[in-house]
C-alpha positions as CSV (number, residue, x, y, z in Angstrom):
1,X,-15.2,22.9,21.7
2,X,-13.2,24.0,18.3
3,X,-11.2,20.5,17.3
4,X,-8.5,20.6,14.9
5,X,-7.6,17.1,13.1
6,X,-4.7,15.9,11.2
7,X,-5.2,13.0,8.2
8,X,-2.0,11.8,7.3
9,X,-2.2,9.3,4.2
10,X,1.1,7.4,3.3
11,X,1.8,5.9,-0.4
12,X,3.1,1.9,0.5
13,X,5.4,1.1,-2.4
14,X,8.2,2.4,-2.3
15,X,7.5,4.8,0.4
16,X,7.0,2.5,3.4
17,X,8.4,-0.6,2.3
18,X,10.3,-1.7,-0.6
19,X,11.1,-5.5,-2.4
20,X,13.9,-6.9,-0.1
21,X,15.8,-7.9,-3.0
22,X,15.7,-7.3,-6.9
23,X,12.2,-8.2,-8.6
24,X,14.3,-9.7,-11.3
25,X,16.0,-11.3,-9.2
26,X,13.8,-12.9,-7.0
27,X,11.5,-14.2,-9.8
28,X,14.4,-15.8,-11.7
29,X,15.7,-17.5,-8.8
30,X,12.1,-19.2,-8.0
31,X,11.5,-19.9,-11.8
32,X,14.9,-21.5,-11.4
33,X,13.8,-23.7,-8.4
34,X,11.0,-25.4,-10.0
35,X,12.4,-26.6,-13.1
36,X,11.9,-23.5,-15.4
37,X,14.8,-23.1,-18.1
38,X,17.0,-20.2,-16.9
39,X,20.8,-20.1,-18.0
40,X,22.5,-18.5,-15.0
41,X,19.5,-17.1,-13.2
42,X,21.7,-14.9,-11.3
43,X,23.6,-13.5,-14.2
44,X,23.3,-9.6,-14.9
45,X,22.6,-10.5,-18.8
46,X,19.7,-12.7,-17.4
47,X,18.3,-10.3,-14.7
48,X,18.5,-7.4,-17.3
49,X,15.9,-9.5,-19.9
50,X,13.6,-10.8,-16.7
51,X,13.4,-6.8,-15.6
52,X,12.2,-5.8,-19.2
53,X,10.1,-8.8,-19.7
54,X,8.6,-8.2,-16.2
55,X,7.9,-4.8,-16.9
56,X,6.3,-5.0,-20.4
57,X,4.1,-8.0,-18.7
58,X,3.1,-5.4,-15.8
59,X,2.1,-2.8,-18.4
60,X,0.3,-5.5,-21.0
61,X,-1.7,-7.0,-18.2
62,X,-2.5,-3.7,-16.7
63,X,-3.3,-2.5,-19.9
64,X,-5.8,-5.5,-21.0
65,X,-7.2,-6.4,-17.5
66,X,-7.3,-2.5,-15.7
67,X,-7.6,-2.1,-11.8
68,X,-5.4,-5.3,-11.0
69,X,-8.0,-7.4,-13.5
70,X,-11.0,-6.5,-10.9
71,X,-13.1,-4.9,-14.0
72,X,-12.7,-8.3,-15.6
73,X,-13.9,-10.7,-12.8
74,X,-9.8,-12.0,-12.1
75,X,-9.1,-11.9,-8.7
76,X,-5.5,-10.4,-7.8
77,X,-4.0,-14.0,-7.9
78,X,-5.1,-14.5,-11.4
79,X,-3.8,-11.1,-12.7
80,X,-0.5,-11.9,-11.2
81,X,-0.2,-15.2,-12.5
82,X,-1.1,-13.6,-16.5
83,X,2.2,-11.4,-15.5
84,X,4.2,-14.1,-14.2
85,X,3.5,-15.8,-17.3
86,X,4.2,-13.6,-19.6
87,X,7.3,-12.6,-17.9
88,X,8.7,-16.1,-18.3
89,X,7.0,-16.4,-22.2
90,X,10.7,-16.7,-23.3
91,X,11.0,-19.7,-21.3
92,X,8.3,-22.0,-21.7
93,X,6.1,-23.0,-24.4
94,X,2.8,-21.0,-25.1
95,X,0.5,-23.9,-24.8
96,X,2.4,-24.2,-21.1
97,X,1.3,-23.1,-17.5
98,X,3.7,-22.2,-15.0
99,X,4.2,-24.8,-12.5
100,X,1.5,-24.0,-10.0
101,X,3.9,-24.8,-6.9
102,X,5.8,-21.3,-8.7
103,X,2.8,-19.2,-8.9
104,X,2.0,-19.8,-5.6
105,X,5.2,-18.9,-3.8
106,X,5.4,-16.1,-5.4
107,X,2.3,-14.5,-4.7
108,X,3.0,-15.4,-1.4
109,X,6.8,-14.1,-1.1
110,X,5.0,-11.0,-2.5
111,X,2.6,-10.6,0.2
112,X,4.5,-10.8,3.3
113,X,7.6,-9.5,4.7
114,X,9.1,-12.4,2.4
115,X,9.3,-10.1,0.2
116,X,9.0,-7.1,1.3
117,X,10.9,-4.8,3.9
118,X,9.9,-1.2,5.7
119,X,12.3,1.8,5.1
120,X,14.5,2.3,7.9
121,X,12.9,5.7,8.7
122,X,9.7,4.2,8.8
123,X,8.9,2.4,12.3
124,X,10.7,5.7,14.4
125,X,7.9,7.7,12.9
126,X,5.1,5.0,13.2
127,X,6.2,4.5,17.4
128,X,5.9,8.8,17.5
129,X,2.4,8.2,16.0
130,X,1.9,4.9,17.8
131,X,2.8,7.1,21.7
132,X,0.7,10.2,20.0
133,X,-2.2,7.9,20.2
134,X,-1.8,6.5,23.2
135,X,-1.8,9.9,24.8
136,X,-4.8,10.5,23.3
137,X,-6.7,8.0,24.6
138,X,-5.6,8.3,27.9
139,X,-6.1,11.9,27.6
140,X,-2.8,12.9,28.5
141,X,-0.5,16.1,27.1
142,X,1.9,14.8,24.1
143,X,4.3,16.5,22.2
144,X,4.4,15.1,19.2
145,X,1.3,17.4,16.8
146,X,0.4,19.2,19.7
147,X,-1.1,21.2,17.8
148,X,-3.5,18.7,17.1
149,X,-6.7,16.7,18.9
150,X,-6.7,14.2,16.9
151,X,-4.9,12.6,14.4
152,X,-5.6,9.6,11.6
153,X,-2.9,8.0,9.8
154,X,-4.3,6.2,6.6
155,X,-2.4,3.9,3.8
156,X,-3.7,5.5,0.3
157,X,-1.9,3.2,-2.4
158,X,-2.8,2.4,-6.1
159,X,-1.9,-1.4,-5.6
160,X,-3.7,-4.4,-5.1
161,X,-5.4,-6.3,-2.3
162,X,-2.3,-7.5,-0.4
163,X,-1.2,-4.3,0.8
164,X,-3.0,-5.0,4.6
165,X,-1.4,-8.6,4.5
166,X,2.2,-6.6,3.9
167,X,1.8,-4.3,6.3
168,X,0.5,-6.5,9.2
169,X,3.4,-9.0,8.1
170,X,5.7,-6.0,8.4
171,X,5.1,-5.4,12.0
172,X,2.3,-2.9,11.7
173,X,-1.0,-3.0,13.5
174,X,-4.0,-2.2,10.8
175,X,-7.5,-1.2,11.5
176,X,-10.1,-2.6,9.4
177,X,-11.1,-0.1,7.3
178,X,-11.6,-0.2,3.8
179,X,-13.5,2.0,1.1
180,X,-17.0,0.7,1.0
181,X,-17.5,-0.6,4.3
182,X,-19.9,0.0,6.4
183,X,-18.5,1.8,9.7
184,X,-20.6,0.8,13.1
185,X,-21.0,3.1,15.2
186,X,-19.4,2.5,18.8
187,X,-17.3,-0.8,17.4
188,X,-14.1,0.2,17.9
189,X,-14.5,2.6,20.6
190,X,-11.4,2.7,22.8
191,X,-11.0,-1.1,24.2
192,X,-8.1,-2.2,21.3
193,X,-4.7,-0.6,21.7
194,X,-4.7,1.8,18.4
195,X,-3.7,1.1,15.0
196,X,-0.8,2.2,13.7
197,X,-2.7,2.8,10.0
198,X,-6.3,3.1,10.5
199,X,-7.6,2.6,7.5
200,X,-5.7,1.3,3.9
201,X,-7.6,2.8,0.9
202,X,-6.1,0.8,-2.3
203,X,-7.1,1.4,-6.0
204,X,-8.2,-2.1,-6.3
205,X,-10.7,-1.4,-3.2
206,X,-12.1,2.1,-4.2
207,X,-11.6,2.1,-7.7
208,X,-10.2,5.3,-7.9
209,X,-6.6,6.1,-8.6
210,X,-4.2,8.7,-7.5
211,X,-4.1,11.5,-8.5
212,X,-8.1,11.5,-8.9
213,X,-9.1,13.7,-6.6
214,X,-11.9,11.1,-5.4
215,X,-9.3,8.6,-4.2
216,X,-7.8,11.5,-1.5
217,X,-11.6,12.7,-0.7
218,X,-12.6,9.3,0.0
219,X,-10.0,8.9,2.6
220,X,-11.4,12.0,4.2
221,X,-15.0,10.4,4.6
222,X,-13.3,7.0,6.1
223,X,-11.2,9.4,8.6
224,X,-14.5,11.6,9.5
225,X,-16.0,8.1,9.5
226,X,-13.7,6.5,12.3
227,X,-13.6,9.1,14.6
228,X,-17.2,9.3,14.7
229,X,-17.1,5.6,15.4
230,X,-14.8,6.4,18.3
231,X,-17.2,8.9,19.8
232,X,-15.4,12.0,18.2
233,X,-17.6,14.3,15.8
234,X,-15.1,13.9,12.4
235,X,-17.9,16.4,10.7
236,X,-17.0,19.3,13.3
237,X,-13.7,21.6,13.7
238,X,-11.1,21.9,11.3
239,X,-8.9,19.1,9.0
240,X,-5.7,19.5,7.4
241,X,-5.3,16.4,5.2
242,X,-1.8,15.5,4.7
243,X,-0.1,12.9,2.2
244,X,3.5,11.8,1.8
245,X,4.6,10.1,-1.4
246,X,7.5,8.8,-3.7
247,X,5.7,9.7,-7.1
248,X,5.6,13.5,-7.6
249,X,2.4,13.6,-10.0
250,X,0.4,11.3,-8.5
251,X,1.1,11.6,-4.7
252,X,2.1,15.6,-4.5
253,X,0.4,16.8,-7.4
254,X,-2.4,14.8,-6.9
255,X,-2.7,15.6,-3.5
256,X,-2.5,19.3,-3.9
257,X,-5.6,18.8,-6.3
258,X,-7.5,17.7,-3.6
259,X,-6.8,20.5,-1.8
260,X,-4.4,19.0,0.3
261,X,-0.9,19.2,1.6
262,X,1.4,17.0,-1.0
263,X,4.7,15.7,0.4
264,X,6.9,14.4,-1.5
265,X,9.4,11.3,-0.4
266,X,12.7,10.6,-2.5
267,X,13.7,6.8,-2.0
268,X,16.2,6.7,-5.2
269,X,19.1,8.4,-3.8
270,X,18.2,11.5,-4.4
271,X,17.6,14.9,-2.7
């Protein structure tokens, strides 16, 4: 019979969760902590300077080692230590590493729900999704996308590695699927409870950033690629691909590139 399938892909940053306090902030309070130099880390003059210095660090770093250093051998940890120091440069002397205890809680506040928070709107919508699926699989009517058989929520971010770890830590059951893996047939077919994001597709994974239209059709081969896993022929009847965003050139503009439906999310206040 004719199927009709719904992919709905979902930036992370800033769109599903954001940091649970200021960046600026949260940096110059652990810098603090372990013995780094700060004058009134708390200050407005002094989280003014660690903003600037932390985003001229971002773009330097992203600038000299691309695709979160991946191109370059670094793994994410050691990208995100060149930012943090060269975010603190002011502070310490050159010849000088960051206390390692400092690196490391950072990179671990920064890849859990330490850090992190979801968007209040976010979990009523993933529990509509979460019941959708259930239905599914039990083959009952729903009324949430009834106009749908089937439908595949993914996580399409230009980040790093972490964003899994975030969401998981966040609440959020995640299905193993990443670009480039191999899909078994028949693996996941049915006996787990389903995921609330089936797959995360991350810049760092794929190597593709949004907009590039290859980072929005990938997504489409791993959601063809899980529903044949689950018994369901992705390859036959008809897709609308779907993805919701907080940046209006790379999510919406991007997406409508693809030849998708771009949605765009405001998360500053306004309209």
């Amino acid at each position: 019979p004719f199927r009709k399938h719904l992919l709905l892909t979902l930036d992370g940053f800033n769109t599903l969760y954001t940091p649970r306090a200021p960046i600026a902030s949260i940096y110059a309070t652990a810098a603090y902590n372990h013995g780094i130099p700060i004058d009134s880390p708390t200050s407005p003059a002094t989280l003014n300077t660690i903003t600037k210095d932390f985003n001229t660090a971002l773009r330097r770093t992203t600038t000299r080692y691309p695709n979160y250093g991946k191109t370059k051998g670094l793994t994410c940890s050691q990208w995100w230590e060149h930012v943090m120091t060269d975010t603190f440069r002011r502070y310490i002397p050159r010849n000088k590493k960051l206390p390692l205890a400092l690196v490391q809680e950072l990179l671990s506040t920064f890849a859990s729900k330490r850090g992190y928070m979801l968007y209040d709107d976010v979990l009523p919508l993933i529990f509509k999704l979460r019941a959708r699926k259930d239905a599914t699989l039990r083959g009952e009517p729903h009324s949430f996308l009834p106009q749908f058989d089937t439908v595949t929520v993914g996580v399409l971010s230009n980040s790093d590695s972490n964003v899994p770890a975030i969401l998981t830590s966040l609440g959020l059951r995640v299905g193993p699927y990443r670009p480039l893996h191999k899909l078994k047939t028949g693996a996941a077919k049915a006996k787990k409870p389903p995921y609330d994001v089936d797959f995360v597709s991350t810049s760092f994974h794929s190597d593709f950033e949004k907009p590039d239209r290859r980072a929005f059709g990938l997504s489409v081969r791993i959601g063809r690629g899980i529903l044949d896993e689950m018994g369901i022929k992705g390859g036959v009847g008809m897709w609308e691909c779907v993805h919701v965003g907080d940046d209006l050139e790379k999510d919406v503009n991007g997406a409508k590139m693809a030849g998708w439906r771009g949605v765009y999310m405001c998360r500053d206040g306004g309209e």
